[in-house]
C-alpha positions, 0 to 999 in steps of 0.5 A: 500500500505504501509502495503504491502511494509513493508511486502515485506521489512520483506521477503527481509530482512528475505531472505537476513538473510537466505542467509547470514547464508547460505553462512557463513555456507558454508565458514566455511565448505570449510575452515574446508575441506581445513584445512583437505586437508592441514594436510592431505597432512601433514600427507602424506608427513610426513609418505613417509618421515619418512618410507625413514628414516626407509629404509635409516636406513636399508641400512646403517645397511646392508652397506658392508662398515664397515665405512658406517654401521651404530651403533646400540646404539641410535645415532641420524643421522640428514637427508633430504629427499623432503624438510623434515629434518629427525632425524633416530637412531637405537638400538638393541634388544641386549641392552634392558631387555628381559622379557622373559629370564631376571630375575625378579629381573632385571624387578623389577630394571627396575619398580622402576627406572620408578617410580613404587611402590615397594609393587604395583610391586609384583603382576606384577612380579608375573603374569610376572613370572607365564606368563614364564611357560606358552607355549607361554611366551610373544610375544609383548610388549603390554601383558606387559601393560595389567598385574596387577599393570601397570599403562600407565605412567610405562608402556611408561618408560619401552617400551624404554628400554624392549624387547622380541626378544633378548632371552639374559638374560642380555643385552649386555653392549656394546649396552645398552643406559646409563638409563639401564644400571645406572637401572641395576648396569650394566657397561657402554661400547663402543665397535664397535666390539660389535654384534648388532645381527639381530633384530633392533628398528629403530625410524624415525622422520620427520619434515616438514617445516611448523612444522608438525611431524610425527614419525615411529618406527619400530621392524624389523628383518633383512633378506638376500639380495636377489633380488626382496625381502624386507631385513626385515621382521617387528615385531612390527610396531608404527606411 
């Protein structure tokens, strides 16, 4: 009788361990969902935030009060959009390196000013160069990155301040950010009468108030107004 109680005290004991585990592990499973439920939510509510900076940026450029439109040249705008704080700038492609039509010594300025080596800097110049008398020159900026000689760290220096929509072969100094031009022995200038043109970088960021960020930026090229069509038209879309 007692061996039979001891046995029956075991099976209890090993069915009360079992459903202890059971019930840790489903905790543990509905804590982990409910985290992914809150970054999701997060993630969501970041993206419709910082997409409103993006069209909140659109309209200020296409203002047809000059006092309302926005500058091209980096200026941070602090805004609000559903309980999100929103920081929004945007340059024009007019002020940054094109490297399709600026000259090789101008991209070489550029590589050092990033921290590039001199000597590592030729085989990238060069596929760049023989890149230009190809039919197709470059079309995005990531082509940059798969080029000899390009480490990552060189690669997020430049992206900032390279394009290959401006087709100038300098950039305009009235829109060039102070880095560049101090990289190009440009001269620095302010000038609100300067031409923005029509190509634009606009970075969107959004901060909710549990700290949670999320950043849009986005090439765009704006379009004419009409009714029912979007003003822009996007070339190079980064989250």
């Amino acid at each position: 009788m007692k061996r039979q109680r001891g046995v029956a005290l075991l099976l209890v004991l090993w069915v009360l361990a079992l459903l202890s585990t059971l019930l840790g592990t489903l905790a543990a499973t509905v804590q982990l969902q409910n985290r992914q439920a809150q970054w999701q939510v997060a993630h969501t509510r970041g993206w419709f935030a910082a997409e409103a900076g993006l069209s909140q940026a659109v309209m200020a450029l296409q203002a047809r009060d000059p006092k309302a439109r926005w500058s091209a040249d980096g200026e941070p705008h602090v805004l609000s959009f559903a309980g999100a704080e929103l920081t929004v700038s945007v340059h024009s492609e007019r002020g940054k390196l094109d490297l399709n039509a600026a000259s090789v010594q101008d991209v070489g300025r550029l590589l050092l000013s990033c921290g590039a080596d001199p000597q590592a800097s030729g085989p990238l110049l060069q596929a760049l160069e023989r890149q230009r008398h190809e039919p197709v020159p470059l079309r995005t900026l990531e082509e940059l990155r798969d080029m000899p000689g390009m480490s990552f760290s060189i690669y997020r220096c430049l992206l900032p301040w390279i394009t290959v929509w401006s087709g100038q072969m300098q950039p305009d100094p009235a829109l060039t950010p102070a880095p560049l031009a101090q990289a190009l022995s440009l001269p620095v200038l302010r000038s609100s009468g300067a031409n923005p043109g029509q190509i634009f970088t606009v970075v969107s960021e959004a901060r909710l108030p549990n700290g949670y960020r999320s950043t849009l930026q986005v090439t765009l090229m704006l379009t004419s107004v009409k009714e029912g069509a979007r003003p822009f038209r996007v070339l190079r879309w980064q989250e």
